[in-house]
Backbone as a chain_set.jsonl record, in Angstrom:
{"seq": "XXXXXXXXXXXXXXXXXXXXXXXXXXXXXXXXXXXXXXXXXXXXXXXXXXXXXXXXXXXXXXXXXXXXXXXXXXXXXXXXXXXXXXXXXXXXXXXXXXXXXXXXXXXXXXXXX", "coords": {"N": [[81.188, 104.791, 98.441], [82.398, 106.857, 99.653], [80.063, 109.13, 99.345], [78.848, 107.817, 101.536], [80.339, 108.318, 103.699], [80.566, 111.244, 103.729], [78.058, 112.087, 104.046], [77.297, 110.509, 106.266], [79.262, 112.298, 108.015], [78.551, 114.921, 107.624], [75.478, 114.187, 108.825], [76.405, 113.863, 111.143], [77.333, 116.189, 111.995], [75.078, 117.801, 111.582], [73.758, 117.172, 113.782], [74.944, 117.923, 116.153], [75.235, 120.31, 115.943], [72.565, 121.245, 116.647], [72.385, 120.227, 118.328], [73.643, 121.847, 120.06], [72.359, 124.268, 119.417], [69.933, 124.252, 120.798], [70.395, 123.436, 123.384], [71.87, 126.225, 124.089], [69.265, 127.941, 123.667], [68.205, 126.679, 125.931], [69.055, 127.291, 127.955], [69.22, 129.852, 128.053], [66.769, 130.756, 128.48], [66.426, 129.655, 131.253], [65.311, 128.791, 134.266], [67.219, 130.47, 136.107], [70.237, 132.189, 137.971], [72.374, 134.678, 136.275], [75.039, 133.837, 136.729], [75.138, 131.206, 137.054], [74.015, 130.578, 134.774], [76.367, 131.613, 132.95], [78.543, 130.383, 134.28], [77.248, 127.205, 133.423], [76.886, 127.217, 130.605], [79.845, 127.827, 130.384], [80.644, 125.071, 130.61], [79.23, 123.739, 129.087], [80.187, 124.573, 126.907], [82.793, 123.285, 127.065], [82.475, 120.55, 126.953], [80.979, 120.306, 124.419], [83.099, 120.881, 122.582], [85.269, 118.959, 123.585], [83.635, 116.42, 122.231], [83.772, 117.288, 119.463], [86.399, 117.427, 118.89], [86.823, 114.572, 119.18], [85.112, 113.883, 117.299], [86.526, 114.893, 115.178], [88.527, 113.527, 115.08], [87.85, 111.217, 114.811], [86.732, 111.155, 112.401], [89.218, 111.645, 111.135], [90.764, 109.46, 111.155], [89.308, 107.663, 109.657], [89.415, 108.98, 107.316], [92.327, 108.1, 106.69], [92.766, 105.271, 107.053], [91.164, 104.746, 104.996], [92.345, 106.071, 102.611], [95.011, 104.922, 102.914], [94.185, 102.287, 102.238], [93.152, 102.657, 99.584], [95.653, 103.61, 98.62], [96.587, 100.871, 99.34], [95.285, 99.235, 97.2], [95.493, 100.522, 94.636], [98.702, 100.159, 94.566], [98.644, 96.944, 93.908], [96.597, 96.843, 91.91], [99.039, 98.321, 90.185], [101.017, 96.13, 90.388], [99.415, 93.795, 89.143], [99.054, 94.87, 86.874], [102.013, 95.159, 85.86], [102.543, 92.279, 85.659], [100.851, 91.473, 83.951], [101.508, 93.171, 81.653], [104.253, 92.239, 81.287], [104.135, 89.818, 80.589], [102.718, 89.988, 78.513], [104.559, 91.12, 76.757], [106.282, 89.294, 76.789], [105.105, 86.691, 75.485], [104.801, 88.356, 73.137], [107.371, 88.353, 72.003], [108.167, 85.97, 71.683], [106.223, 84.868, 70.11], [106.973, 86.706, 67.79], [109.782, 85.789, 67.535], [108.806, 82.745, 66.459], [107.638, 83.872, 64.198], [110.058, 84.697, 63.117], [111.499, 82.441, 62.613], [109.776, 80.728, 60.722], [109.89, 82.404, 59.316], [112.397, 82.312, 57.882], [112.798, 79.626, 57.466], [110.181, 78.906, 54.819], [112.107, 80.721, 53.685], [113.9, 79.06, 53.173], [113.188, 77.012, 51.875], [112.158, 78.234, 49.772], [114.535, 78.794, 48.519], [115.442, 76.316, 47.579], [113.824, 75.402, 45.764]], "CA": [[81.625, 104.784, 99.811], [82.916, 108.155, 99.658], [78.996, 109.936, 99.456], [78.169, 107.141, 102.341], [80.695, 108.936, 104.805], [80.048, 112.557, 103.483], [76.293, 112.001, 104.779], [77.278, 110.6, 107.807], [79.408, 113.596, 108.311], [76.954, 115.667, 107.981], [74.645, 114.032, 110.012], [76.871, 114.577, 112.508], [77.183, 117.733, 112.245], [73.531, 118.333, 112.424], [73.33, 116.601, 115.502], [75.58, 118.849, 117.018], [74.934, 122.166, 115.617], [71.57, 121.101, 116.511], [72.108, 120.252, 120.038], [74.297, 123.624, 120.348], [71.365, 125.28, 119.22], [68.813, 123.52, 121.455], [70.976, 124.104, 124.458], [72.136, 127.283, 123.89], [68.234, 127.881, 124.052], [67.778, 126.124, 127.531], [70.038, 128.165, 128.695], [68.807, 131.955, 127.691], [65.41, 130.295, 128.954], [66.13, 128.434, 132.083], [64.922, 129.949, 135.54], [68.361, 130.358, 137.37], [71.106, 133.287, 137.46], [73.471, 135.053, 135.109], [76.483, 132.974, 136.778], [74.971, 129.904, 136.864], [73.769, 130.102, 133.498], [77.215, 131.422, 132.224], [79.043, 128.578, 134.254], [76.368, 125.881, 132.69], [77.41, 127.956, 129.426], [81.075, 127.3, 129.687], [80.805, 123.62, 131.002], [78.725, 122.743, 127.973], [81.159, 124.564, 125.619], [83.908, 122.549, 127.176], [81.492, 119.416, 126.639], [81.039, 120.083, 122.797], [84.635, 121.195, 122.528], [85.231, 117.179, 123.523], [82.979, 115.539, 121.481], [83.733, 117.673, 117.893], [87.728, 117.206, 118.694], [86.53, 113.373, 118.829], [84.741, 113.41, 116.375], [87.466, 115.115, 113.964], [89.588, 112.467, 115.482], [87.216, 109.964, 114.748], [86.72, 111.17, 111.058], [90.524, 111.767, 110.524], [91.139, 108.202, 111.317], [88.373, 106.953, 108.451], [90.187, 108.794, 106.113], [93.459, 108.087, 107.029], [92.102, 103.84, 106.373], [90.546, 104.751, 103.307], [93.818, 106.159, 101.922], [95.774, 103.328, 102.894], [93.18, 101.135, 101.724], [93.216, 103.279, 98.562], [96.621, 103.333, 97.988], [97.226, 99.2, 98.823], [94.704, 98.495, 96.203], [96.353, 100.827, 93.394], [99.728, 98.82, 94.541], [97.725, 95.883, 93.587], [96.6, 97.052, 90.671], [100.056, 98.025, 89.343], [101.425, 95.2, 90.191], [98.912, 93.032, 88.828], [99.762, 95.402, 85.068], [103.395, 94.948, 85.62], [103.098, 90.976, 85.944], [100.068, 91.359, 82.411], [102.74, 93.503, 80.481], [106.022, 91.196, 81.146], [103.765, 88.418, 80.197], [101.695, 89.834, 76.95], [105.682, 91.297, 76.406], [107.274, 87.65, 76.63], [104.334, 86.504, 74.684], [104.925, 88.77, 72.09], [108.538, 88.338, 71.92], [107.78, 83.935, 71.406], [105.693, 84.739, 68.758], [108.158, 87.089, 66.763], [110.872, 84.558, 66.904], [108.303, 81.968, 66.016], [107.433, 83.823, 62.672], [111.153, 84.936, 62.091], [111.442, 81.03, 62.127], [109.056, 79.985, 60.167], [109.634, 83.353, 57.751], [113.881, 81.444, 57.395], [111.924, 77.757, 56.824], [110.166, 79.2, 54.069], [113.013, 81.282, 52.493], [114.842, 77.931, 52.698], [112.42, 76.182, 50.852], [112.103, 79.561, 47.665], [115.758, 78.72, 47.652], [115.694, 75.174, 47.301], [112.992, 75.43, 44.041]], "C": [[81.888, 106.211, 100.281], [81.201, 109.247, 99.919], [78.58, 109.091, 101.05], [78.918, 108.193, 104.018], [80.688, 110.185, 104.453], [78.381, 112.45, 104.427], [76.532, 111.259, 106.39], [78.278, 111.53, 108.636], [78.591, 114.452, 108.531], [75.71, 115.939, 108.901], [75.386, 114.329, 111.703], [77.087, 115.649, 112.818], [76.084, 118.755, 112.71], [73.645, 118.201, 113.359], [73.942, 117.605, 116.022], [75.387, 120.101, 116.824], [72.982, 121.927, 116.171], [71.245, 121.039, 118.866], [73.332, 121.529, 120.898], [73.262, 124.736, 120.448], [70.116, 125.416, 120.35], [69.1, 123.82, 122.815], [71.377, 125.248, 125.083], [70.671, 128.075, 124.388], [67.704, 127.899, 125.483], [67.95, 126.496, 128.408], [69.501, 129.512, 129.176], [67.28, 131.41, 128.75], [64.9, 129.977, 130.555], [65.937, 129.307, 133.117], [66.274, 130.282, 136.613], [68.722, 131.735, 137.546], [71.768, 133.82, 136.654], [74.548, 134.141, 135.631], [76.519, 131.695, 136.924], [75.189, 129.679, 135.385], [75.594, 130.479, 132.927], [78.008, 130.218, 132.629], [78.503, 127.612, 133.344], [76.955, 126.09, 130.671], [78.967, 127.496, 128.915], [81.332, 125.821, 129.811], [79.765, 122.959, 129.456], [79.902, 123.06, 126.802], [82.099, 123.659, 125.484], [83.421, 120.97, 126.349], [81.558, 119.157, 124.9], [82.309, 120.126, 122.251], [85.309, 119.534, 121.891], [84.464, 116.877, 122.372], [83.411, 116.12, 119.904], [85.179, 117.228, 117.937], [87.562, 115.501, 118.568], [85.921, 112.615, 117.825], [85.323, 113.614, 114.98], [88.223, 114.06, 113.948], [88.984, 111.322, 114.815], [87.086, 109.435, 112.564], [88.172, 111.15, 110.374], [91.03, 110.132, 110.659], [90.672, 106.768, 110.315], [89.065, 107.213, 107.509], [91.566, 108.124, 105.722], [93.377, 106.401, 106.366], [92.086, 103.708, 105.178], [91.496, 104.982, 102.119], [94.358, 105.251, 101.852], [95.142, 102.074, 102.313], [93.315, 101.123, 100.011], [94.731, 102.744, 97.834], [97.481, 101.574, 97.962], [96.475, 98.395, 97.915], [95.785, 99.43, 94.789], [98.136, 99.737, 93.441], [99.753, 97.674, 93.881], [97.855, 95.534, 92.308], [97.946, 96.945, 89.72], [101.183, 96.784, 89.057], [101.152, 94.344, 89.282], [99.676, 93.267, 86.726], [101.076, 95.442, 84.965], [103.0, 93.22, 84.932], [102.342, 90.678, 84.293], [101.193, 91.777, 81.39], [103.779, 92.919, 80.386], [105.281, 89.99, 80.846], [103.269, 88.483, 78.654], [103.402, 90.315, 76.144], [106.647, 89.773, 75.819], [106.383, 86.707, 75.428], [104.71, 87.248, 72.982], [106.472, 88.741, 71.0], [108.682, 86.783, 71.287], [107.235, 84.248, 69.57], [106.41, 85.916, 67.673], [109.144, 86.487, 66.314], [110.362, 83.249, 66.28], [108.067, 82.336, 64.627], [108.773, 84.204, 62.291], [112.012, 83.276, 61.517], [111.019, 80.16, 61.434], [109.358, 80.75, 58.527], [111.448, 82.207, 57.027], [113.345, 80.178, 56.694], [111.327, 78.031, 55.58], [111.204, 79.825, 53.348], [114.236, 80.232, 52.436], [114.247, 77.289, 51.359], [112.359, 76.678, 49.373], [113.193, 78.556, 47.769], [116.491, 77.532, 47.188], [115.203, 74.774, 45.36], [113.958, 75.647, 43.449]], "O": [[81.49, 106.565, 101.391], [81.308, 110.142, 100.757], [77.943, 109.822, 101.809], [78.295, 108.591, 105.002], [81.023, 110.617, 105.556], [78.065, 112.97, 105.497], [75.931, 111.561, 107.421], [78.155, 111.551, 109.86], [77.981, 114.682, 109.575], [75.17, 116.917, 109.419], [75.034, 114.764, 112.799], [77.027, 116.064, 113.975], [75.986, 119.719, 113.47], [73.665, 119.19, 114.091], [73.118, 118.395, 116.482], [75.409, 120.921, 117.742], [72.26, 122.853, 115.802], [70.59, 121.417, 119.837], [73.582, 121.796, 122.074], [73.225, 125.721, 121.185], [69.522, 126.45, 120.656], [68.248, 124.4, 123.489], [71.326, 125.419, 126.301], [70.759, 128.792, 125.384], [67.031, 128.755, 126.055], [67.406, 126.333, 129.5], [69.401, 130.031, 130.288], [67.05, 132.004, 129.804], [63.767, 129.983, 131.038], [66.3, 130.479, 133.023], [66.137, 130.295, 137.837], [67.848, 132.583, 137.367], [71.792, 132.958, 135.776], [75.068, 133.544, 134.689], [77.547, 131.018, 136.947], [76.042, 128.989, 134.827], [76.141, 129.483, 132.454], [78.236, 129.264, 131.886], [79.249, 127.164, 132.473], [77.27, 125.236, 129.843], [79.34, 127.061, 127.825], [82.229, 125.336, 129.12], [79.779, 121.803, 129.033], [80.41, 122.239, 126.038], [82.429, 123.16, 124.408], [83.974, 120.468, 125.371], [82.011, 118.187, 124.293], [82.574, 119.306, 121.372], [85.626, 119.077, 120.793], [84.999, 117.304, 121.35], [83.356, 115.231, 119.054], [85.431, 116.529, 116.955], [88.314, 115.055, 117.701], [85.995, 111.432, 117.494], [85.008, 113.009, 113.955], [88.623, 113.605, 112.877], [89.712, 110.492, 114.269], [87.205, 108.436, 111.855], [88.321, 110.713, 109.233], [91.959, 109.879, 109.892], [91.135, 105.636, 110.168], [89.488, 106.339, 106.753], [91.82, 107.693, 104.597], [93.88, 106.226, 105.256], [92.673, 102.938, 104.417], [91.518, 104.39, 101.04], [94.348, 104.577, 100.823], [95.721, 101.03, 102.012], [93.496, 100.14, 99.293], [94.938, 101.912, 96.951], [98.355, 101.12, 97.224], [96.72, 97.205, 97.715], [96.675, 98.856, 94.161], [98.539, 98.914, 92.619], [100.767, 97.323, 93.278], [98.522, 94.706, 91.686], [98.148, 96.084, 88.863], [101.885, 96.53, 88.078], [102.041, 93.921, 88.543], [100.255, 92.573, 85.891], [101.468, 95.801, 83.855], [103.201, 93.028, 83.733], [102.897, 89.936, 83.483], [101.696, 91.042, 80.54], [104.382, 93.022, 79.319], [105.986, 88.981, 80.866], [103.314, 87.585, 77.812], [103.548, 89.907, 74.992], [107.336, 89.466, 74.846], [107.004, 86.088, 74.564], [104.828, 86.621, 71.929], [106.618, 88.986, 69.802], [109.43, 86.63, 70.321], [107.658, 83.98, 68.445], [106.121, 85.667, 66.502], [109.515, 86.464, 65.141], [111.162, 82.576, 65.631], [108.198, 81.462, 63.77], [108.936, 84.127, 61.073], [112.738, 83.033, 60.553], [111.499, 79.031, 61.324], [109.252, 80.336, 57.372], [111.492, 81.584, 55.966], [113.512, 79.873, 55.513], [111.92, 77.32, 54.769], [111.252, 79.44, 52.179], [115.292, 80.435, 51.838], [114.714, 77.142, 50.229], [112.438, 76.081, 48.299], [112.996, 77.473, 47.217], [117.597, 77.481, 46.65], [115.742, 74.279, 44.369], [113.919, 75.759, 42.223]]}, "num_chains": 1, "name": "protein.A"}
């Protein structure tokens, strides 16, 4: 899961460094003025500005899940090895008094011979 949202990181990142690049381009290129183009210049920066703070937002909010997700399965987990060890514990505890019972029953019996 973890390589699945790394790569779609990524991809997003292309996209955008990609359409920074592409624009950026369109720009130096396009038939207008210097104060158009720098306006058009800062109105796209503002533009990407948005969309990467949304999209940190967007990614900080996956992890943020994934943690919590993370940490209510380990919960889980330890629980689950608390409830195995107080049981293979109680278990083990039955069957010690079962052979110190059985070891007395026999050392009745030597001392009967």
């Amino acid at each position: 899961m973890e390589d699945r949202e790394k790569k779609v990181a990524a991809a997003a990142l292309m996209i955008m460094a990609g359409g920074i690049v592409g624009a950026g381009l369109a720009l130096l290129f396009a038939p207008q003025s210097g104060q158009r183009t720098r306006k058009d210049i800062v109105r796209y920066a503002k533009k990407t500005k948005h969309r990467a703070d949304e999209a940190v937002d967007d990614l900080s909010t996956n992890i943020n899940d994934l943690v919590d997700t993370i940490g209510d399965k380990a919960d889980d987990l330890l629980d689950k090895g608390k409830e195995v060890a107080g049981s293979a514990r109680k278990d083990l505890i039955r069957l010690i008094e079962e052979g110190a019972s059985r070891l007395e029953q026999f050392r009745t019996k030597l001392s009967r011979m």
